[in-house]
BAFI-3210 file (N, C-alpha, C; in Angstrom, 3 decimals, decimal comma, padded with zeros to 6 digits):
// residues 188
n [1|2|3|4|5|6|7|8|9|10|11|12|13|14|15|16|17|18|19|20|21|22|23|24|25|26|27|28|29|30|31|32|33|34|35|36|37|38|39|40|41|42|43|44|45|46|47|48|49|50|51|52|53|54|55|56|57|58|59|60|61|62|63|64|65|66|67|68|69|70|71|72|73|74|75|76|77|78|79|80|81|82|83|84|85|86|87|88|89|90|91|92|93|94|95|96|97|98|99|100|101|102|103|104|105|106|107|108|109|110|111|112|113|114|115|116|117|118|119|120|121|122|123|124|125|126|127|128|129|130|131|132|133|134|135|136|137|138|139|140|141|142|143|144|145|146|147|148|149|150|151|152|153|154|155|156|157|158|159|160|161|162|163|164|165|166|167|168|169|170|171|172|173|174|175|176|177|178|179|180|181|182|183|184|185|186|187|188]
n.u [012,682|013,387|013,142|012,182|012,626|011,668|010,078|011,741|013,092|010,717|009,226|010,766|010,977|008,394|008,223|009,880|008,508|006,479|007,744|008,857|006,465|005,370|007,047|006,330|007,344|005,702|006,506|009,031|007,844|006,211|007,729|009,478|007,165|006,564|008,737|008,798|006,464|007,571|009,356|007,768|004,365|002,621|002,281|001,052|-001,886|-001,903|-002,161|-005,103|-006,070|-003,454|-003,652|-006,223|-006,324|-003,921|-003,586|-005,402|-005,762|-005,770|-007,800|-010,136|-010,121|-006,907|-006,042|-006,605|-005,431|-002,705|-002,791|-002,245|000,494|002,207|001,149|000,914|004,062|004,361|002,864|004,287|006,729|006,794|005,329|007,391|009,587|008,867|008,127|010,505|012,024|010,864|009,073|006,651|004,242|004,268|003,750|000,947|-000,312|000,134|-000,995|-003,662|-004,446|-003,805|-003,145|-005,360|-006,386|-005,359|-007,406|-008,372|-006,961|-006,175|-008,058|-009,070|-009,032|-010,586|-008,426|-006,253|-008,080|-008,615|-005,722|-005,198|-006,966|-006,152|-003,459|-003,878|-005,179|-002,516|-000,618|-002,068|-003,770|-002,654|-001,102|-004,102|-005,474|-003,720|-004,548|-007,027|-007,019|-005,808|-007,186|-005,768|-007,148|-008,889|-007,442|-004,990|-005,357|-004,064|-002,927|-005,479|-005,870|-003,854|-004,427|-006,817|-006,097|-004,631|-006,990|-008,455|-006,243|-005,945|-008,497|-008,425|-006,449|-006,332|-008,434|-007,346|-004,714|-006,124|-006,948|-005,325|-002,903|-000,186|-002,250|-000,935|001,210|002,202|003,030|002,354|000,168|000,297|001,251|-000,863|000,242|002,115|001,537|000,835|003,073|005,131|003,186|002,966|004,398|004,411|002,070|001,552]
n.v [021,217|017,775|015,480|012,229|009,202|006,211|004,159|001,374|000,645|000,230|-001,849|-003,508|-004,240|-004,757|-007,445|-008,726|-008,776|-010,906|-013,096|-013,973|-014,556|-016,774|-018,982|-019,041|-017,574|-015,416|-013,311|-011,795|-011,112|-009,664|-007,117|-006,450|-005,627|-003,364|-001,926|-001,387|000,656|002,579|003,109|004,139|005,270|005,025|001,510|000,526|000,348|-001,674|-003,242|-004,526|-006,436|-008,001|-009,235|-010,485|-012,006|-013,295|-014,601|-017,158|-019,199|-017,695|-016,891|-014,036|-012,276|-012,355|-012,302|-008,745|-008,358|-008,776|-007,427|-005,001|-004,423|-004,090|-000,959|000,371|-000,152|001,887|004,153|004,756|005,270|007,546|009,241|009,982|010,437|012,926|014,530|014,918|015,697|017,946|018,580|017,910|020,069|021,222|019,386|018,320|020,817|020,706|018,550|019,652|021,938|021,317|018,794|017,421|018,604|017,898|016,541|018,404|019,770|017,640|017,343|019,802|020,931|020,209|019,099|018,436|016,268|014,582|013,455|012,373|010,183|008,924|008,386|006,238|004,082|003,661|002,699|000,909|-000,591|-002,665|-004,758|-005,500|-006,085|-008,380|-010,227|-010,285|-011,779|-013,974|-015,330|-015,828|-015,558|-017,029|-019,258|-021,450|-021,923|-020,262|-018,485|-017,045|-015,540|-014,041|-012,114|-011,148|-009,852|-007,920|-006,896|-005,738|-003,867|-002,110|-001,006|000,650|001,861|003,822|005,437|007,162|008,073|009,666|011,862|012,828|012,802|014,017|012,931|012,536|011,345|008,481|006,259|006,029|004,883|002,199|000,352|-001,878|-003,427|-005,382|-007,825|-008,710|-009,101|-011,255|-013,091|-012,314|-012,732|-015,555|-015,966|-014,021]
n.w [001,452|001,055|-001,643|-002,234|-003,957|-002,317|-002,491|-003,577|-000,992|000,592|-000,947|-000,758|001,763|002,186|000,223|001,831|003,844|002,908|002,021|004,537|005,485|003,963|004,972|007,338|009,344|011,402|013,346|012,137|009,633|010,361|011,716|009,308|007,672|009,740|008,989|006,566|006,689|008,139|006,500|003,941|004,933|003,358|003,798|005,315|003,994|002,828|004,594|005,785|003,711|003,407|005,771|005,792|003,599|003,336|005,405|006,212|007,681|010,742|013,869|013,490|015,416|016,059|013,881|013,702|015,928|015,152|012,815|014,325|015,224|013,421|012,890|015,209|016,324|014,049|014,538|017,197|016,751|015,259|016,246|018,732|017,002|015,544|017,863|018,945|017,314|016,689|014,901|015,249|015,669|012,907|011,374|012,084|011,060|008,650|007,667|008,675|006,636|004,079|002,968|002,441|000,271|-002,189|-003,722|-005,047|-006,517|-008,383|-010,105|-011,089|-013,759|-016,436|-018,019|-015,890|-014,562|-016,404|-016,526|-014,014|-014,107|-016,396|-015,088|-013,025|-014,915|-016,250|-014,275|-013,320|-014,918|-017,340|-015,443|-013,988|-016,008|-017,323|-015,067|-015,217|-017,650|-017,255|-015,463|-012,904|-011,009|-010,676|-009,895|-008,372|-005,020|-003,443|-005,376|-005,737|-003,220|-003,372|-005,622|-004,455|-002,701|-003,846|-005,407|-003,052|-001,934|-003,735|-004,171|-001,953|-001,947|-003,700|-003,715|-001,893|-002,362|-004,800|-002,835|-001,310|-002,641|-005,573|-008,047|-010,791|-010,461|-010,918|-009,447|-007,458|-007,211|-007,627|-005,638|-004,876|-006,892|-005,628|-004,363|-007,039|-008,517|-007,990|-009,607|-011,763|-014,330|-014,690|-015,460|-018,109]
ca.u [012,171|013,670|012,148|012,813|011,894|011,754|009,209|012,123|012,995|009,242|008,614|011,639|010,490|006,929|008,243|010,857|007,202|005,697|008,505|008,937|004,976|005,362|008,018|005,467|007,646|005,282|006,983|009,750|007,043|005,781|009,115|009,918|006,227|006,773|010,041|008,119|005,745|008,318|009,746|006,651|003,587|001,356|002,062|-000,190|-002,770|-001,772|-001,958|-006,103|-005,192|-002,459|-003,875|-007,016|-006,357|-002,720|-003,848|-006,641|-005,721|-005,423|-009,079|-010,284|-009,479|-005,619|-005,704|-006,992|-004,061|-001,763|-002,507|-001,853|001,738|002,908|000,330|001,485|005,541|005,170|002,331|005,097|007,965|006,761|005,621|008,524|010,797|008,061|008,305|012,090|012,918|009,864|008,339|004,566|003,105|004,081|002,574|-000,329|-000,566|-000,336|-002,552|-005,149|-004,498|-003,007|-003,226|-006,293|-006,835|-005,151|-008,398|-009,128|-006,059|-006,502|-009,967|-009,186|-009,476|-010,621|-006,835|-005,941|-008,713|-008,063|-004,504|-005,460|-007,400|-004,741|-002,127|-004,272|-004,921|-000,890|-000,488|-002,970|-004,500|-001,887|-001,232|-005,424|-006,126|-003,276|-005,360|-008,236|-007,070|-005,304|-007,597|-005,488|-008,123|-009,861|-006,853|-004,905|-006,222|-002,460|-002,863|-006,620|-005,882|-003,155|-005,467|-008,099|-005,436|-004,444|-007,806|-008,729|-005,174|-006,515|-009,774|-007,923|-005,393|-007,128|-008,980|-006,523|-004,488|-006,494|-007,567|-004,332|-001,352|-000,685|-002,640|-000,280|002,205|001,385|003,663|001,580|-001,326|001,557|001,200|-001,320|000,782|002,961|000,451|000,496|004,220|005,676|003,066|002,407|005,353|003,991|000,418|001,634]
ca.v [019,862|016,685|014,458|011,289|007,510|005,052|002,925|000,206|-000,016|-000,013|-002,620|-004,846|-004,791|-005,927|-008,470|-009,918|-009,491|-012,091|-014,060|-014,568|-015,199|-017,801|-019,666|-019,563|-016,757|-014,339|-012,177|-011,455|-010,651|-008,160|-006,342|-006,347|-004,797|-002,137|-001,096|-000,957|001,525|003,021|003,631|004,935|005,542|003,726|000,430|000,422|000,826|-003,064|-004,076|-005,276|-007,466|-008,099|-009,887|-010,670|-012,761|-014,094|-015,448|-017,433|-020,269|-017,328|-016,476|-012,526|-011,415|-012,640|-011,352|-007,888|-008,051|-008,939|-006,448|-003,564|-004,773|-002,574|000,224|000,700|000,188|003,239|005,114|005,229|005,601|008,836|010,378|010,108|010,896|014,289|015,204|015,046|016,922|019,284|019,009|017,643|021,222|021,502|018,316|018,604|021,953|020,610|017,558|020,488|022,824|021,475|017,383|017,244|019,890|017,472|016,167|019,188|020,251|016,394|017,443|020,988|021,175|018,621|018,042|017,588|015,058|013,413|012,709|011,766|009,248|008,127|007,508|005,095|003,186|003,742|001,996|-000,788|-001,332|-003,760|-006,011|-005,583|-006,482|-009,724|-010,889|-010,934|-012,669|-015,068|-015,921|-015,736|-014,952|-018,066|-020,373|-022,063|-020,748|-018,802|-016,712|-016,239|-015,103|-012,793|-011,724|-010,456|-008,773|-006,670|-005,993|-004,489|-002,657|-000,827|-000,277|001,363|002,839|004,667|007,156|007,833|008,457|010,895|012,678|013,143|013,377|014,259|011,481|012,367|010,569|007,021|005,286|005,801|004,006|000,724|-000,232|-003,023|-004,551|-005,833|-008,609|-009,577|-009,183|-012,697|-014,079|-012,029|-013,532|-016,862|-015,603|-012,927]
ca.w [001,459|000,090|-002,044|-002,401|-004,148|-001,416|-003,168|-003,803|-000,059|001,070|-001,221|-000,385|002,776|001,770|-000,061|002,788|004,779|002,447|002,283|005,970|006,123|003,520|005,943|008,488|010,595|011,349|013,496|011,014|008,420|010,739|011,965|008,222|007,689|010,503|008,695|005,100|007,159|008,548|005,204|003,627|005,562|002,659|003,906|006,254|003,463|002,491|006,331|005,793|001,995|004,311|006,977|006,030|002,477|003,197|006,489|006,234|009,124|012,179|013,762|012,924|016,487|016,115|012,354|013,916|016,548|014,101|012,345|014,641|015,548|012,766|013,506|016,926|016,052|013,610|015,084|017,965|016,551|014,097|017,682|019,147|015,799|015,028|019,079|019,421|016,355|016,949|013,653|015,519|015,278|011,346|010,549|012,216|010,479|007,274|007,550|008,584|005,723|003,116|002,930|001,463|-000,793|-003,506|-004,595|-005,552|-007,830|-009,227|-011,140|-011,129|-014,791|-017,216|-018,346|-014,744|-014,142|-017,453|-016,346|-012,927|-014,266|-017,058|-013,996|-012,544|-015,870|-016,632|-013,452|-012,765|-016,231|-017,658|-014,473|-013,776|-017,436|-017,153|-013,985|-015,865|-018,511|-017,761|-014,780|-011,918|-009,470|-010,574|-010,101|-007,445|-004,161|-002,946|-006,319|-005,763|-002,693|-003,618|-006,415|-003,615|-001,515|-004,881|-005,747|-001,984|-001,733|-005,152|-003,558|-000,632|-001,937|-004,909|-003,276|-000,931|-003,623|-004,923|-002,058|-000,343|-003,217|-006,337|-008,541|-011,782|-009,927|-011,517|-009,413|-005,801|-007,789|-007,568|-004,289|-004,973|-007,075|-004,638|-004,082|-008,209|-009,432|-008,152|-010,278|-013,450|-015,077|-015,138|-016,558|-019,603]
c.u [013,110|012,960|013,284|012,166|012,147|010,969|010,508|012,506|011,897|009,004|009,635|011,516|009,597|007,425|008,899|009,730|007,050|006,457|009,019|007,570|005,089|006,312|007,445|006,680|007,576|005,981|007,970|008,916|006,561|006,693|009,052|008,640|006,283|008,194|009,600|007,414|006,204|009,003|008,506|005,188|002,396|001,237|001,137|-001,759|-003,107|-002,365|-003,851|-006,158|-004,292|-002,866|-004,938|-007,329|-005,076|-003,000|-004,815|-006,390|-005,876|-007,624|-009,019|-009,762|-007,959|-005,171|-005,787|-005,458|-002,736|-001,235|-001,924|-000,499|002,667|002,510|000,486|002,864|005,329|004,671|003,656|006,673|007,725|006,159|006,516|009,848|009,849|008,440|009,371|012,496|012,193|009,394|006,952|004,121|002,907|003,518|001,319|-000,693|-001,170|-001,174|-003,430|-005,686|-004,378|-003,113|-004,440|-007,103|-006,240|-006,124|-008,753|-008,211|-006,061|-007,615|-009,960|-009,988|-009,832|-009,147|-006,378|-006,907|-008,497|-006,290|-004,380|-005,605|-006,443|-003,692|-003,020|-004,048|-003,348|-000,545|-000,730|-003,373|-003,625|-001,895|-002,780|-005,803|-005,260|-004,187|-006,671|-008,475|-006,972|-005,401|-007,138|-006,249|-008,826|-009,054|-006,800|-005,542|-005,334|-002,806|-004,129|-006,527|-004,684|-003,930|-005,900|-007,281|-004,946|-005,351|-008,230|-007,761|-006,053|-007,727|-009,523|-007,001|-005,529|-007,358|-008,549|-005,775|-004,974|-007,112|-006,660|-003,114|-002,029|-000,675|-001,419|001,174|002,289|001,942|003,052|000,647|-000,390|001,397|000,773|-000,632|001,848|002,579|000,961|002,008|004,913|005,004|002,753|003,042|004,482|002,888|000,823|002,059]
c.v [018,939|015,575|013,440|010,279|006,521|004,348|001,234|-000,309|000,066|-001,217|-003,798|-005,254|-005,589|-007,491|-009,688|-010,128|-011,093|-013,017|-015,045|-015,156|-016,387|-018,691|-019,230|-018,475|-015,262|-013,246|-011,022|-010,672|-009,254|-007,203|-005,905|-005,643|-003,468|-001,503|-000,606|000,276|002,627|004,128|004,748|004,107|004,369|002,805|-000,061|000,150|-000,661|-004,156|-005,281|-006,313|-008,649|-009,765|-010,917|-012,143|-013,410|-015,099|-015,820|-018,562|-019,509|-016,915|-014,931|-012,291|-011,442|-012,119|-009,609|-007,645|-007,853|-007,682|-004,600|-003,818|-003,692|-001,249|001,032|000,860|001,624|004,017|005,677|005,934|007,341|009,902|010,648|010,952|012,596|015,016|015,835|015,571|017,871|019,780|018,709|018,603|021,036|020,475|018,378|019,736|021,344|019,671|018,863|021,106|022,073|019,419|016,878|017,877|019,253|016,668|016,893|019,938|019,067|016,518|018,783|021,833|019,883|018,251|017,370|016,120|013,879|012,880|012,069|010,129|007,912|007,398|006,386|003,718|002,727|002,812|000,736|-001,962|-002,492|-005,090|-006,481|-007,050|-008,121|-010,718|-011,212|-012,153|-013,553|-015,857|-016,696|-016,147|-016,174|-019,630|-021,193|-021,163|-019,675|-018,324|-016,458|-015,179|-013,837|-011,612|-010,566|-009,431|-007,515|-005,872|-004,859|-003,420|-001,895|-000,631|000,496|002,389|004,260|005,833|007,485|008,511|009,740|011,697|013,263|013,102|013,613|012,944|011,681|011,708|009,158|006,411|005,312|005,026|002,619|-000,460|-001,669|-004,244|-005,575|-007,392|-009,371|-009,832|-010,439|-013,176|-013,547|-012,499|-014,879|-017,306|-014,637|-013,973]
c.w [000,693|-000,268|-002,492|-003,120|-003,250|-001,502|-002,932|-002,579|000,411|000,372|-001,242|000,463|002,620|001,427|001,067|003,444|003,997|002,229|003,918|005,821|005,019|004,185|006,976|009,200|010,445|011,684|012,451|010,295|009,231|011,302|010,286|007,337|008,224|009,545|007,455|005,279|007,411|007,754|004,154|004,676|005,038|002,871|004,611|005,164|002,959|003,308|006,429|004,570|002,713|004,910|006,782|004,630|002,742|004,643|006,808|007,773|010,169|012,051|013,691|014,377|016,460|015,147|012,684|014,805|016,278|013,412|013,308|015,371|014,893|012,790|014,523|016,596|015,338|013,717|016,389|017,775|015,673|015,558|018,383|018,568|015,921|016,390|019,339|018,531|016,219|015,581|014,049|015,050|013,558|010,646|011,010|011,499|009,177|006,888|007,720|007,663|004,585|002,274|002,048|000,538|-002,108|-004,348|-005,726|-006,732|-008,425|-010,358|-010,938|-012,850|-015,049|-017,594|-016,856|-013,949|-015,308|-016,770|-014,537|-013,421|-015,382|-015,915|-013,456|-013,659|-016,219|-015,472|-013,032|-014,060|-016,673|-017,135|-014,211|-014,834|-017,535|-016,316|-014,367|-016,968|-018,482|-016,346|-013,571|-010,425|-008,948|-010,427|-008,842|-006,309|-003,480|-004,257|-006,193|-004,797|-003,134|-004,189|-005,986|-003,316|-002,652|-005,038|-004,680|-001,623|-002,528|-004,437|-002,226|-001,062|-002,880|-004,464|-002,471|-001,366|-003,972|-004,369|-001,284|-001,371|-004,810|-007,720|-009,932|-011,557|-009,818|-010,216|-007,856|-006,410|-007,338|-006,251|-004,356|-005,742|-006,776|-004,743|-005,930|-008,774|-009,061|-008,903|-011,774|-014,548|-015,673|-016,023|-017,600|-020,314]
res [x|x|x|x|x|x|x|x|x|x|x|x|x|x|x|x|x|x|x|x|x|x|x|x|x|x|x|x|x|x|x|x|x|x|x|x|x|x|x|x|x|x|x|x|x|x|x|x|x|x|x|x|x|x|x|x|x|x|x|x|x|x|x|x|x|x|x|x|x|x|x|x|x|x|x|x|x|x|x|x|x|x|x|x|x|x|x|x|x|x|x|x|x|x|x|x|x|x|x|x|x|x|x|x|x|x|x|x|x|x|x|x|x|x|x|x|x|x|x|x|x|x|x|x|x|x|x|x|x|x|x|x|x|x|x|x|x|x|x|x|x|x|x|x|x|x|x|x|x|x|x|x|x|x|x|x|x|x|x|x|x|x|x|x|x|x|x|x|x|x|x|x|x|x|x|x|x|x|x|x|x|x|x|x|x|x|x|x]
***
């Protein structure tokens, strides 16, 4: 196996997303989404935050369509890539076996559930605890909305998180803050 960090291109993508969608050109944002996905799988996990808090002007059926632009690009492309190099069987394998059995070494012991639960805090608590303070959520209405789209990533991404990797790995908890780091600067 090789492991890798591709957090910083997954989340350069994100960001060129939200930078195109703030210059009003969607498509871009969503090419540059599909490639974040592409890159890691989790992005997708952003895609309802996404859609549903940064784009308040489109109606829900167009936000819904929207959203599966990147869903479809890398649902297709990872069938295609898994088919043609003939790894399908072994992933399907291991989603069956093996994928979600990390809940269960997460809270195996009490130390391993204590440090489960530490990576989250190690992760979120800080930026969380800024957003509270210094009343973000409750400001203009682009950082409320960002705000939202942080808080539902973290409510998405959490227990995915710990049901499918391994949670002592602070830095999958991160995701959401995609959404808060252009503005935490301005609030600490």
């Amino acid at each position: 196996s090789i492991y890798t960090y591709d957090e910083p291109l997954q989340y350069l993508l994100i960001f060129s997303s939200l930078l195109f969608l703030e210059k009003r050109q969607i498509w871009l944002s969503l090419v540059a989404l599909t490639g974040a996905a592409l890159v890691r799988e989790t992005t997708l996990f952003i895609l309802p935050a996404f859609f549903f808090f940064l784009l308040p002007q489109y109606p829900i059926w167009k936000k819904v369509a929207l959203c599966l632009v990147p869903v479809t690009g890398f649902v297709l492309f990872e069938t295609i890539f898994m088919t043609s190099v003939g790894i399908a069987p072994e992933q399907t394998e291991y989603l069956a076996t093996s994928r979600f059995q990390h809940f269960f070494s997460n809270f195996e012991t009490v130390q391993y559930g204590v440090e489960s639960i530490v990576s989250i805090v190690l992760a979120l608590g800080l930026p969380f605890l800024l957003l509270l303070v210094s009343r973000m959520s409750a400001g203009k209405s682009e950082n409320a909305r960002f705000a939202q789209a942080a808080l539902l990533t973290a409510a998405i991404n959490t227990p995915i998180v710990l049901v499918s990797a391994s949670a002592r790995e602070a830095r999958l908890f991160a995701l959401p803050l995609v959404f808060l780091w252009p503005f935490l600067g301005a609030y600490a």
